[in-house]
VEXDREN-827843 format. One record per residue: x, y, z negated of N, C-alpha, C in turn. Coordinates in Angstrom, 3 decimals, padded with zeros to 6 digits. Atoms other than C-alpha are relative to their C-alpha. Layout:
BEGIN
<atom n_px="X" n_py="Y" n_pz="Z" ca_px="X" ca_py="Y" ca_pz="Z" c_px="X" c_py="Y" c_pz="Z"/>
...
***
This chain:
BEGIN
<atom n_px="000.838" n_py="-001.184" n_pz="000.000" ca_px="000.000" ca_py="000.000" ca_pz="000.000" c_px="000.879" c_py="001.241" c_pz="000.000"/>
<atom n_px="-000.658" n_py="-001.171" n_pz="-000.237" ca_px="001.703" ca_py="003.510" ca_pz="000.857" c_px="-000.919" c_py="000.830" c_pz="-000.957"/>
<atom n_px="000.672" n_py="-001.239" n_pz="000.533" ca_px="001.316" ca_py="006.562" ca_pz="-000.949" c_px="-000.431" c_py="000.935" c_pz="000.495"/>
<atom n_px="000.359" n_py="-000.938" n_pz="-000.946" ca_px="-000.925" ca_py="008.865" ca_pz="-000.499" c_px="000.664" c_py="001.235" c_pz="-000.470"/>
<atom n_px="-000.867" n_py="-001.385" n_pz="000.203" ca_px="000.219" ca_py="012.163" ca_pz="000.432" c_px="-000.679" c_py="000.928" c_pz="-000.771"/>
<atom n_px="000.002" n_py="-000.933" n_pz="000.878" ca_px="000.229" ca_py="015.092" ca_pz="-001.944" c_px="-001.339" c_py="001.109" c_pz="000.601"/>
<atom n_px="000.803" n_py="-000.861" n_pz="-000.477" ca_px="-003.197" ca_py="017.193" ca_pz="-001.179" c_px="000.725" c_py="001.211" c_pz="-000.782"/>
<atom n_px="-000.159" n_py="-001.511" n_pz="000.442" ca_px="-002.769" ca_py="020.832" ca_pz="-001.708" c_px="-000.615" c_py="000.795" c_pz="-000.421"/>
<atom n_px="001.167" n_py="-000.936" n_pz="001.049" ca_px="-004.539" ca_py="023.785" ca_pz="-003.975" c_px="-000.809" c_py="000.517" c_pz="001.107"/>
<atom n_px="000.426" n_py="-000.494" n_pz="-000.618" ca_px="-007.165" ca_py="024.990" ca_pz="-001.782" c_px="000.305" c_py="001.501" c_pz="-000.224"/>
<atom n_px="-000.487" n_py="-001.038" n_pz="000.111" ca_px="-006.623" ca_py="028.168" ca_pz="-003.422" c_px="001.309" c_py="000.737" c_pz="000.226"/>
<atom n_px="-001.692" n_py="-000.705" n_pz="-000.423" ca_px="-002.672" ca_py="028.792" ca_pz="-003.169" c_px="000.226" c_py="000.117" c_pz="001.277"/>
<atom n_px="-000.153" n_py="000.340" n_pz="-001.489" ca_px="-003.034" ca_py="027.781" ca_pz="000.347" c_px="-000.564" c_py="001.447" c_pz="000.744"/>
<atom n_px="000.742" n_py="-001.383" n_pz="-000.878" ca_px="-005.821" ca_py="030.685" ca_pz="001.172" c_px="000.062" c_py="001.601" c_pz="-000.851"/>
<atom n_px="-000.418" n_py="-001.284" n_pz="000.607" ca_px="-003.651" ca_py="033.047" ca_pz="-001.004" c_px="-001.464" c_py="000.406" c_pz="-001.208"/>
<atom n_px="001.265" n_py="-000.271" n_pz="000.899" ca_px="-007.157" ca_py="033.347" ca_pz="-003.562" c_px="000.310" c_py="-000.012" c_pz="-001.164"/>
<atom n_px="-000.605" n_py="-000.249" n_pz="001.179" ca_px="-006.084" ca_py="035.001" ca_pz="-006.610" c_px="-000.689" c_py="-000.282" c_pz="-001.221"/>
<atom n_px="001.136" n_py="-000.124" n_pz="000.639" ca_px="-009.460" ca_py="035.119" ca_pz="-008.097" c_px="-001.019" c_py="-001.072" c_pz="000.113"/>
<atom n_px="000.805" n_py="001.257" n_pz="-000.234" ca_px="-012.057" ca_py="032.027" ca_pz="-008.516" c_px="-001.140" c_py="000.662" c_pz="-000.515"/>
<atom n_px="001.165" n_py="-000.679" n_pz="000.355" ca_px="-015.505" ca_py="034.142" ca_pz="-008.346" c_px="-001.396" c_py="-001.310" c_pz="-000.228"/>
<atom n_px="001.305" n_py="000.242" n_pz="000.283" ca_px="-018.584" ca_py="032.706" ca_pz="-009.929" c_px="-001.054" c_py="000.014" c_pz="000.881"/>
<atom n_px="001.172" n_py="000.071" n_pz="-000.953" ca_px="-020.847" ca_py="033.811" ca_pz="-007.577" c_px="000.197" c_py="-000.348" c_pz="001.648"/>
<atom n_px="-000.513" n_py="000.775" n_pz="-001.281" ca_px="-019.159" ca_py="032.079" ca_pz="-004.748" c_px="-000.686" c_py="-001.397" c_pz="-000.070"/>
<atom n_px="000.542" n_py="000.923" n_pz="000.249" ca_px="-021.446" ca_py="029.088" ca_pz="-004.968" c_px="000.312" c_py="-000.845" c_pz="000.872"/>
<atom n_px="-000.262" n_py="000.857" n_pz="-000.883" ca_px="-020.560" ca_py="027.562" ca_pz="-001.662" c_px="001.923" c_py="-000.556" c_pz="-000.589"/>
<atom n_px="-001.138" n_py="000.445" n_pz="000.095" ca_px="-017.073" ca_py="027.302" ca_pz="-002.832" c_px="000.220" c_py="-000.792" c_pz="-001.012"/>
<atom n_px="-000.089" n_py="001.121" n_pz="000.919" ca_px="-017.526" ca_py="025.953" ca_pz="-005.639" c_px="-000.713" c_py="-001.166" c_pz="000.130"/>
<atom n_px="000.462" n_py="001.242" n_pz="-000.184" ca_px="-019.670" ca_py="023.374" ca_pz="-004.635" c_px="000.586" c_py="-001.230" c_pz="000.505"/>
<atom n_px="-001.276" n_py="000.990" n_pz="-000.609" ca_px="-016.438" ca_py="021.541" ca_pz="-002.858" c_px="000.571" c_py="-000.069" c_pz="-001.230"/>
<atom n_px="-000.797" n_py="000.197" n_pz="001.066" ca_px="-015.483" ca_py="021.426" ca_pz="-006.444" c_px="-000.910" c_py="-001.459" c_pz="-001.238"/>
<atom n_px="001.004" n_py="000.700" n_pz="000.836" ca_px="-018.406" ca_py="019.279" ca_pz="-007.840" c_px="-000.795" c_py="-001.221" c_pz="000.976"/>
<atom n_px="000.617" n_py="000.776" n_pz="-000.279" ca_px="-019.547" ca_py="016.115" ca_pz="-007.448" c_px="-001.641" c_py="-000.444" c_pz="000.690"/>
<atom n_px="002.127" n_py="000.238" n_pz="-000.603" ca_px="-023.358" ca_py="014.886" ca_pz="-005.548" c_px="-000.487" c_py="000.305" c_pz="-001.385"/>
<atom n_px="000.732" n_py="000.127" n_pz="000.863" ca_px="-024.191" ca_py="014.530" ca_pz="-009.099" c_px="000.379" c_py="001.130" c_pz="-001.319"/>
<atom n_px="-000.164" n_py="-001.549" n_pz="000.733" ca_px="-023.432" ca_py="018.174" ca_pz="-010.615" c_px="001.588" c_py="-000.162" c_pz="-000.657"/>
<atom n_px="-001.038" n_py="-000.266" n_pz="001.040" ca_px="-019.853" ca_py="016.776" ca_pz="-012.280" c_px="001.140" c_py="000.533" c_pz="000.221"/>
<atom n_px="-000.755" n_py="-000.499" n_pz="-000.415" ca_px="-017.300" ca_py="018.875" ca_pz="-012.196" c_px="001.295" c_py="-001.008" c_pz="000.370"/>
<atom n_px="-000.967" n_py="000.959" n_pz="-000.756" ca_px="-014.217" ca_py="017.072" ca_pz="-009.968" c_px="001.590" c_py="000.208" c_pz="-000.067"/>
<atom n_px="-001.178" n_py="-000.304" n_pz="000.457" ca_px="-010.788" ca_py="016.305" ca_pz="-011.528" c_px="001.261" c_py="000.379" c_pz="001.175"/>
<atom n_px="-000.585" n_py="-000.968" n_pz="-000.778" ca_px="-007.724" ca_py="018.218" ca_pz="-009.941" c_px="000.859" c_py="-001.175" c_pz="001.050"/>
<atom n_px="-000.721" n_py="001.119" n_pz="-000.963" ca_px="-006.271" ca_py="014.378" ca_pz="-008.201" c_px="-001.422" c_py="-000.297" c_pz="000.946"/>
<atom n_px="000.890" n_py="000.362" n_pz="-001.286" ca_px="-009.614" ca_py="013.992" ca_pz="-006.272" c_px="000.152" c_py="001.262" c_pz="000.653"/>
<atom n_px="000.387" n_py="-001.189" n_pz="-000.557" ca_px="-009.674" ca_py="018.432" ca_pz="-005.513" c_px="001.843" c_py="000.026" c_pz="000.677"/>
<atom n_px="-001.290" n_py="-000.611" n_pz="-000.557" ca_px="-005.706" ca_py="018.880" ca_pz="-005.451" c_px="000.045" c_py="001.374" c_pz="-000.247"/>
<atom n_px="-000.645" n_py="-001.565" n_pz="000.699" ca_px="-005.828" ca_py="022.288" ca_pz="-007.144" c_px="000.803" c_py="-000.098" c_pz="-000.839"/>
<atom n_px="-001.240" n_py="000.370" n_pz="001.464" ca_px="-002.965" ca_py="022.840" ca_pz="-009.230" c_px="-000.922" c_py="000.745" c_pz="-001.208"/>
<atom n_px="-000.099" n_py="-000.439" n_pz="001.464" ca_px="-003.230" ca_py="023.395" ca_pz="-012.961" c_px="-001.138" c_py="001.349" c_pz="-000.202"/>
<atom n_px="000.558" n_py="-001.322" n_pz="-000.292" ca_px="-004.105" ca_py="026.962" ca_pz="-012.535" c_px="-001.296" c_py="000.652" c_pz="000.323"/>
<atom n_px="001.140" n_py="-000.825" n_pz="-000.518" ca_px="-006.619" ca_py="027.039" ca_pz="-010.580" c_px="-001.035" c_py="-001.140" c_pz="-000.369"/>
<atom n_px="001.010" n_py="001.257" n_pz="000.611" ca_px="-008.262" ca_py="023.883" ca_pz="-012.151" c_px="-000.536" c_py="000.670" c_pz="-000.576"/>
<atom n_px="000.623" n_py="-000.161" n_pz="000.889" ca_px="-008.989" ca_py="025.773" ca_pz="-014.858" c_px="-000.598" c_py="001.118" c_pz="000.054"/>
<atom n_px="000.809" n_py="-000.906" n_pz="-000.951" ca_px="-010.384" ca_py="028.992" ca_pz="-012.735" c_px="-001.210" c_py="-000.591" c_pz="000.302"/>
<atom n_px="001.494" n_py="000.573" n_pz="-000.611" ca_px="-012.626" ca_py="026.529" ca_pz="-011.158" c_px="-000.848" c_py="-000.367" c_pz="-001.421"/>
<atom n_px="000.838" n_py="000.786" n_pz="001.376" ca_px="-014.056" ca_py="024.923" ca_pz="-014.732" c_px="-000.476" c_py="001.320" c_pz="-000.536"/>
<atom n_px="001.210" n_py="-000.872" n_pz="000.392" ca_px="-014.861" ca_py="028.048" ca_pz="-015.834" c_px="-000.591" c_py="000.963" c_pz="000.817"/>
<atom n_px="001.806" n_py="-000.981" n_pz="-000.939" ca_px="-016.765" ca_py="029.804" ca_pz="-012.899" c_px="-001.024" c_py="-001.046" c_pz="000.378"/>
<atom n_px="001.255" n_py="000.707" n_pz="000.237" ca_px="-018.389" ca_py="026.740" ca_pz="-013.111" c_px="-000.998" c_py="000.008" c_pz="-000.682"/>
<atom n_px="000.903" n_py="-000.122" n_pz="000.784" ca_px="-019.505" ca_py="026.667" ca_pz="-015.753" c_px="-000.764" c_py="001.585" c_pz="-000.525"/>
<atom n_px="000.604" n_py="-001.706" n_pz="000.392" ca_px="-020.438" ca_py="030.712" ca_pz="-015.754" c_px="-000.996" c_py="000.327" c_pz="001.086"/>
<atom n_px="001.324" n_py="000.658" n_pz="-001.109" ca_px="-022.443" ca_py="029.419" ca_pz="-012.480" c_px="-000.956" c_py="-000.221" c_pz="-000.637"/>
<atom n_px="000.882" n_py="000.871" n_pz="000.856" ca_px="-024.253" ca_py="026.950" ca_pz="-014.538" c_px="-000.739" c_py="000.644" c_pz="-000.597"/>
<atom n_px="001.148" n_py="-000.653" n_pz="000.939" ca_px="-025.513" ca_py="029.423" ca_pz="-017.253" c_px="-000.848" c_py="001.068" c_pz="000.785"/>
<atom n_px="001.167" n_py="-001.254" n_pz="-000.617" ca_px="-026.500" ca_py="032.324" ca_pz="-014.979" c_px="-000.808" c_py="-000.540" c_pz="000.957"/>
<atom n_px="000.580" n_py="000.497" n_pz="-000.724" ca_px="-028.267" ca_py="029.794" ca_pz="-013.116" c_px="000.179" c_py="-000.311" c_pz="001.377"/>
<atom n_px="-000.781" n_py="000.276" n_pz="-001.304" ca_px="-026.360" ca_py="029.404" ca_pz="-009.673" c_px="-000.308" c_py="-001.262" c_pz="000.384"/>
<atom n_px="-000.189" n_py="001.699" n_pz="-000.709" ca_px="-025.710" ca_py="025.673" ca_pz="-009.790" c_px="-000.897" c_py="-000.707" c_pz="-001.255"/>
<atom n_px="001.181" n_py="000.892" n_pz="000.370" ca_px="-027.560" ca_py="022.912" ca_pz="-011.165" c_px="001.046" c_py="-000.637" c_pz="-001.082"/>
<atom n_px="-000.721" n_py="000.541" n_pz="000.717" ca_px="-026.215" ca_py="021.572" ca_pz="-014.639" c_px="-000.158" c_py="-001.751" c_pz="000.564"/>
<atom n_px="000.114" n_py="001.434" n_pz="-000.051" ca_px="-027.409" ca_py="018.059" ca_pz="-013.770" c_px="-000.838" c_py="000.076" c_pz="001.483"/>
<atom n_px="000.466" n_py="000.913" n_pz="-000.928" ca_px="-028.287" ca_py="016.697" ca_pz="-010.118" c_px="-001.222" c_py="-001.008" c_pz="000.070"/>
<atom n_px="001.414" n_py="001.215" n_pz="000.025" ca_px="-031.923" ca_py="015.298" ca_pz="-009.892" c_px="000.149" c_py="-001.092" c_pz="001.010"/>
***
């Protein structure tokens, strides 16, 4: 079995300094069919911006944007 290759931060890549909340389409490449937020070896964001994405997620979530749970 070969390794797979190293995905890359979507963000460092498109220079995106800032991980806005009300970007809903973008974050939705961050979350699972079933609302869960998606660790940084399935996304490939580094560190950084992992933790950008977790919380405009979750600042989505409360102001009502995205869906805490997937019906």
């Amino acid at each position: 079995m070969q390794p797979q290759p190293k995905k890359t931060c979507f963000f460092c890549s498109n220079k995106v300094n800032v991980v806005d909340y009300k970007d809903t389409q973008t974050l939705r490449r961050f979350m699972s069919p079933h609302a869960k937020i998606l660790s940084h070896n399935k996304t490939g964001t580094c560190p950084k911006h992992q933790r950008m994405v977790t919380i405009a997620l979750k600042r989505a979530r409360h102001m009502a944007l995205l869906p805490f749970v997937a019906s």
